[in-house]
N, C-alpha and C positions, 0 to 999 in steps of 0.2 A: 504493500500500500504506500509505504514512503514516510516519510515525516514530512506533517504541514504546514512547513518552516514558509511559505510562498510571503505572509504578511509580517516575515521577520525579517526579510534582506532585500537587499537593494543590489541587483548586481549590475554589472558593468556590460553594456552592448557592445562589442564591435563585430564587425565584421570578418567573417571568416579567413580572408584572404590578410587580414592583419595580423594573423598569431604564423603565417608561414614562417618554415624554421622550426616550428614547436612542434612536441610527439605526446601524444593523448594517449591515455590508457581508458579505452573503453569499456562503461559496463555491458558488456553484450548482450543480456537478456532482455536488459531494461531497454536497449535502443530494437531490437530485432522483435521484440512481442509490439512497438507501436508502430514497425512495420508491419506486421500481419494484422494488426488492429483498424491499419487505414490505408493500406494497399488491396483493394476490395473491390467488387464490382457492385452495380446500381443494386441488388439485392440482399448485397453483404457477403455473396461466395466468394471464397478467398482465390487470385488466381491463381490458375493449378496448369500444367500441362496434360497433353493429349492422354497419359494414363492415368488422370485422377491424381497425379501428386500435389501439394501445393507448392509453387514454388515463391508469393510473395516475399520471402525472406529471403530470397537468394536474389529477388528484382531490386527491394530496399539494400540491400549491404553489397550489391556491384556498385548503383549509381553512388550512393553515400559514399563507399571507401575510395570513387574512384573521383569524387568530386572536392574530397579535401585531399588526397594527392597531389588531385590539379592545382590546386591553390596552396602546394607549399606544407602541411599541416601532415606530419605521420602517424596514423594511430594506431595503438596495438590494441587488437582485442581480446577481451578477457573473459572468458566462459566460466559458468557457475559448476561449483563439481558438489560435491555430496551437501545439502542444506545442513545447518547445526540443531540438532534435537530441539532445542527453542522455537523455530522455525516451525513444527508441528500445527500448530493451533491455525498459522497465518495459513499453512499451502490447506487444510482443509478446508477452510472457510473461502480460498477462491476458487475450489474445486467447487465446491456446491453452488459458489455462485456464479460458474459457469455453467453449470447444469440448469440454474432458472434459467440464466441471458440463452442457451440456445433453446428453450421449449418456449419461453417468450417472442425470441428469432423468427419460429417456425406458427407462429400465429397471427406473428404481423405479415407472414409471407401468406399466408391464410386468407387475411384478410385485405389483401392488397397495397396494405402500407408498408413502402417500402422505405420510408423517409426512417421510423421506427424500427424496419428490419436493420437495417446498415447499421442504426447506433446498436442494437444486439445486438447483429450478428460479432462486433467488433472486441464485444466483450466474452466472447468464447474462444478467443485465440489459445491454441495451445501450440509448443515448441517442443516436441519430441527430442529423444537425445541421435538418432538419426539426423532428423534435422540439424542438428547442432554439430554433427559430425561433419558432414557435408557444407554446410557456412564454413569450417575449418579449414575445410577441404579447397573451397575456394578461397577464401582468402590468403592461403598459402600459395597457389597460383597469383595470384595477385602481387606475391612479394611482399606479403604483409605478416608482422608476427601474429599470432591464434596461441592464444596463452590458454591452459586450462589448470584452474585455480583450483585447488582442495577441496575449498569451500563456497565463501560469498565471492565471487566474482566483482563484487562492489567494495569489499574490504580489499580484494588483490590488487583494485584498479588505486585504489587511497596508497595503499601500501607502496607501491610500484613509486606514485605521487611523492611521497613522503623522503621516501631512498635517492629520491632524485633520478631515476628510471625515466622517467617522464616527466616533463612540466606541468600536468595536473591532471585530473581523473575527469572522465565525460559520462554523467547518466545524468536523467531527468529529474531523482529523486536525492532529499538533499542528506539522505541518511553516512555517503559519501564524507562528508563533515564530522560525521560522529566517529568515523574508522579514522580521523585525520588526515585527512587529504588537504595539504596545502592550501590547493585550490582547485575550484569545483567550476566544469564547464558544461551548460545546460544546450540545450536548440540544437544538438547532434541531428537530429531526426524530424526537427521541423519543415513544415509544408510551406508553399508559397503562400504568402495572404496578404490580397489589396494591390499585385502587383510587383511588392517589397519583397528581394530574397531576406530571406530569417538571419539573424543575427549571433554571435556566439555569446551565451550570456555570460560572465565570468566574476564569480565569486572567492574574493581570495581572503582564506578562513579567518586569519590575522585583522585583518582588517573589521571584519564583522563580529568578531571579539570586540573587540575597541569602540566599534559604533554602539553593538549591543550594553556595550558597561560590564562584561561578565567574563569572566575565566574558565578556559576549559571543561574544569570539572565541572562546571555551571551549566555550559551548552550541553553536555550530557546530561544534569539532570533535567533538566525542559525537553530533550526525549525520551525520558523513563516517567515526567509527567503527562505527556501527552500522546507516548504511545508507541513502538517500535513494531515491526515484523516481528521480533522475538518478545514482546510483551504487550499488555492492553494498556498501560497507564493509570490515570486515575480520570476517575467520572467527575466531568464538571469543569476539567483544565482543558482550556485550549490553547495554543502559544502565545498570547496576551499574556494570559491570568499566569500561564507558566513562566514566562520572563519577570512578570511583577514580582513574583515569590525568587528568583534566582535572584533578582537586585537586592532583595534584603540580606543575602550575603551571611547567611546563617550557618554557612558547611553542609558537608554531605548529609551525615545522619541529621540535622536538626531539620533540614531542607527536606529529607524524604518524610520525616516524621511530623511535620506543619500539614505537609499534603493528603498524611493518612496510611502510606507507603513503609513498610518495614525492609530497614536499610537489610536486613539478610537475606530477603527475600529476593530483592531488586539487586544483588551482588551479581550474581550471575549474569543478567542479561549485560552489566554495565562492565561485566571481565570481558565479555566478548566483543565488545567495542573496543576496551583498551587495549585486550591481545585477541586480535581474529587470526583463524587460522592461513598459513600466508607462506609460498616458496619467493626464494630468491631468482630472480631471473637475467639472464645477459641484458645486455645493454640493444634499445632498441635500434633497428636498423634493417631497411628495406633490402628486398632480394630482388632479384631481377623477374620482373614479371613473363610470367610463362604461359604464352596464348594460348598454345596449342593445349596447354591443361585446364586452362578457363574454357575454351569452347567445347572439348569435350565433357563439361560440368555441362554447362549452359546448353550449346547448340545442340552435339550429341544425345545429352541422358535427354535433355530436358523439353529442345524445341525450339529454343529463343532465336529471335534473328539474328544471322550472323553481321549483318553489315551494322547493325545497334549494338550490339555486346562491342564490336571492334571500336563505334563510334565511343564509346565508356571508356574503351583504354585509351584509346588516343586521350579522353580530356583527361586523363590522368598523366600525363605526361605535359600536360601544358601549366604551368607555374601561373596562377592569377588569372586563368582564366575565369571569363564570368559562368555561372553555374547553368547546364540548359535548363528547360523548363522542365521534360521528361525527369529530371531530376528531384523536383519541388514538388509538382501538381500532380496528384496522386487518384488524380479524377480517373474514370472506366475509361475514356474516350483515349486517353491519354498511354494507357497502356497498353489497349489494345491496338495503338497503332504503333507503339513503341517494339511487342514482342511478336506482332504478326497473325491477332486474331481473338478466338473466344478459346479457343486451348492451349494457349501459353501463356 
């Protein structure tokens, strides 16, 4: 779900093409599930090729990897490997509520609304570890590092951050902060809107400390008030009320104990933040892109047009170039003239 830090920071816009030079450690699941989420067609069917697979995640994470290439920015991405027992409560809770969002899906399609179908269907995406194998699979053709993390994927992407591996960690959610990641860069995966390409948001942790008035320990209790993937929080705190209570500066125990929260209880969730589980890894660095095992992914397994997959590499190769559109607009029309139809 993330942490609903959105009315507690201020981050910084620029421009994709301004951070060239810099290497991103990406959270992979978190940027590839809002590709299947909104790479969709007018009814919410995810696109799939001519045998029924899907292949939205591999349309999002060519144009994406190969559109901050163009523009200078290297990112390595970072796959989720075993979830931490904590983790339990959160994945059953969005299993089930995947299971509403598609029998809701299947009655808006029912009943001919399809405005309703698409935001369902959007929320029954699921990422198979196949899937996930294959994204690997290409972005190693790509020349690109496919890191697979122990654990959180978002703690390895902080981690990576922190070690200096990278200039800062890229998911949507800003839990990223809590693993310590330097800094935190959001709009990975955003769409065109109004015309405007999307922007790189850029939050650097230090500084938000200092805006906020509060010290580390502080910004982690305001997510064990308000609620983690690996815990519920407490009832009645939202990041207002949570930052109010961290300004009084009372310490940990006196801070969890105001709120209602028993510091032994809340140890754990708050160990795995401070040590998540985490390998060390080489120093990032692109490999020479290898077409002939990209179009055997793409064109061969899967269908894609060849003269479009080549048109992707090429913009990868070009430094500062502007982004296409097939890149941003995530509209049916747009991709089925992009991959060559209603089966790809």
């Amino acid at each position: 779900m993330g942490l609903p830090f959105r009315d507690l920071v201020s981050p910084e816009e620029l421009p994709w093409e301004a951070l060239a030079g810099r290497s991103v450690a990406v959270d992979a699941y978190n940027a590839v599930y809002q590709f299947l989420a909104t790479i969709r067609q007018r009814d919410g069917q995810p696109f799939s090729d001519p045998e029924g697979r899907i292949t939205s995640h591999l349309i999002g994470v060519l144009y994406r990897t190969t559109s901050l290439l163009g523009q200078g920015v290297t990112p390595a991405w970072v796959f989720d490997g075993k979830p931490p027992d904590l983790k339990a409560g959160t994945l059953r809770e969005r299993f089930v509520a995947k299971e509403r969002a598609e029998t809701a899906w299947k009655e808006a399609l029912e009943a001919g609304d399809l405005e309703t179908a698409r935001k369902k269907a959007a929320q029954t995406s699921r990422f198979s570890r196949s899937m996930a194998e294959e994204t690997m699979e290409l972005l190693r053709a790509l020349g690109v590092p496919a890191i697979q993390a122990p654990s959180e994927g978002e703690a390895q992407a902080a981690a990576m951050a922190q070690r200096g591996t990278v200039w800062a960690a890229a998911s949507e959610d800003y839990d990223s902060l809590l693993f310590h990641a330097p800094r935190l860069v959001r709009g990975l995966a955003a769409r065109l809107r109004q015309g405007k390409a999307p922007a790189a948001q850029i939050i650097d942790r230090e500084k938000l400390l200092e805006q906020l008035g509060i010290s580390d320990e502080e910004l982690l209790l305001i997510g064990l008030l308000v609620g983690t993937d690996f815990s519920d929080g407490v009832r009645g705190y939202g990041p207002k009320k949570a930052l109010k209570l961290a300004r009084e500066h009372l310490g940990w125990e006196g801070t969890l104990r105001k709120a209602g929260l028993d510091p032994a209880e809340a140890e754990p969730v708050a160990e795995l933040f401070r040590n998540p589980q985490t390998i060390e890894v080489e120093p990032v660095v692109l490999r020479p892109l290898d077409r002939d095992a990209v179009h055997r992914i793409l064109v061969d397994r899967h269908g894609f047009s060849a003269d479009r997959v080549d048109g992707a590499l090429q913009r990868a190769k070009r430094h500062g170039s502007p982004l296409a559109p097939t890149v941003l607009d995530h509209g049916r029309q747009t991709m089925l003239d992009a991959f060559g139809g209603e089966g790809s």
